[in-house]
GUTI-752676 format. One line per field, with one value per residue (C-alpha): z, y, x. Coordinates in steps of 0.5 Angstrom, whole numbers, always signed. Layout:
% residues N
zz <- Z; ...
yy <- Y; ...
xx <- X; ...
//
This chain:
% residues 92
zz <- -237; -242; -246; -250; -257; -264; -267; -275; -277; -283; -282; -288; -290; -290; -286; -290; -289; -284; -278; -277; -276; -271; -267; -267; -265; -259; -257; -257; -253; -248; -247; -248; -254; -259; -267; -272; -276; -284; -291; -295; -303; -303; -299; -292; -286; -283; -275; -272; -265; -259; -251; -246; -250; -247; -249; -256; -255; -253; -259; -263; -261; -261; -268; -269; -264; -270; -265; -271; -274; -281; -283; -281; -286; -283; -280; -281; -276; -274; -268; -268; -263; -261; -265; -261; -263; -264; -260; -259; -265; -271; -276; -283
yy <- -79; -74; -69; -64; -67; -65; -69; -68; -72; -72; -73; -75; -76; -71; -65; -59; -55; -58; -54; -59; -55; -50; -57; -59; -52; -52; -59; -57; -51; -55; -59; -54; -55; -50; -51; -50; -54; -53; -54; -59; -58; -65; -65; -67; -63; -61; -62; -59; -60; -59; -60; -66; -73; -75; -69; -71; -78; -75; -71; -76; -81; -76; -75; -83; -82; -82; -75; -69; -66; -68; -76; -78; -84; -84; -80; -82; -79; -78; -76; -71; -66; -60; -55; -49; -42; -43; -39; -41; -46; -43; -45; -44
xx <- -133; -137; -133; -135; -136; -139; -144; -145; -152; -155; -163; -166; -173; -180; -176; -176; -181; -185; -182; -177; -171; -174; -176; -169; -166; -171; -169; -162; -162; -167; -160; -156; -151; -149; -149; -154; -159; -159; -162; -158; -160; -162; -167; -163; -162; -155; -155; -148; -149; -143; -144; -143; -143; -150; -153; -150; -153; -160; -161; -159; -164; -169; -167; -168; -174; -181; -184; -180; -184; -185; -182; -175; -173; -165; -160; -152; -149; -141; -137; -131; -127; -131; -129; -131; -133; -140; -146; -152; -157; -158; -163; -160
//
């Protein structure tokens, strides 16, 4: 099956500033999720992503993949219920 999900991963490492957010947007709407890419004060970027499960998966590893912008040193990531009501992929 691929049910709608909603992944929350944290990306860490050289990703602020360097077009991270904006590659990641496009990626997403490539695989047509919705949800946002955000700044965090410490340094992360914030991915909220919803859609189709495999969608999900496939952003994830391109997260992973060493082909972002910048340097991605780690990404935790979890795994809950589509909340909904998102339009779009927001950069913030």
């Amino acid at each position: 099956m691929d049910d709608d999900v909603r992944l929350t991963a944290w990306v860490r490492g050289r990703v602020q500033g360097v077009g991270f957010r904006w590659w990641v947007r496009s990626r997403a709407l490539e695989l047509g999720l919705t949800g946002s890419a955000s700044n965090l004060v410490d340094g992360r970027v914030e991915v909220i992503a919803e859609g189709p499960r495999k969608a999900c998966e496939v952003l994830l590893e391109l997260l992973r993949g060493g082909t972002t912008p910048g340097r991605v040193t780690g990404v935790s990531d979890r795994w809950t219920e589509p909340r909904g009501g998102l339009q779009g992929f927001a950069e913030r």
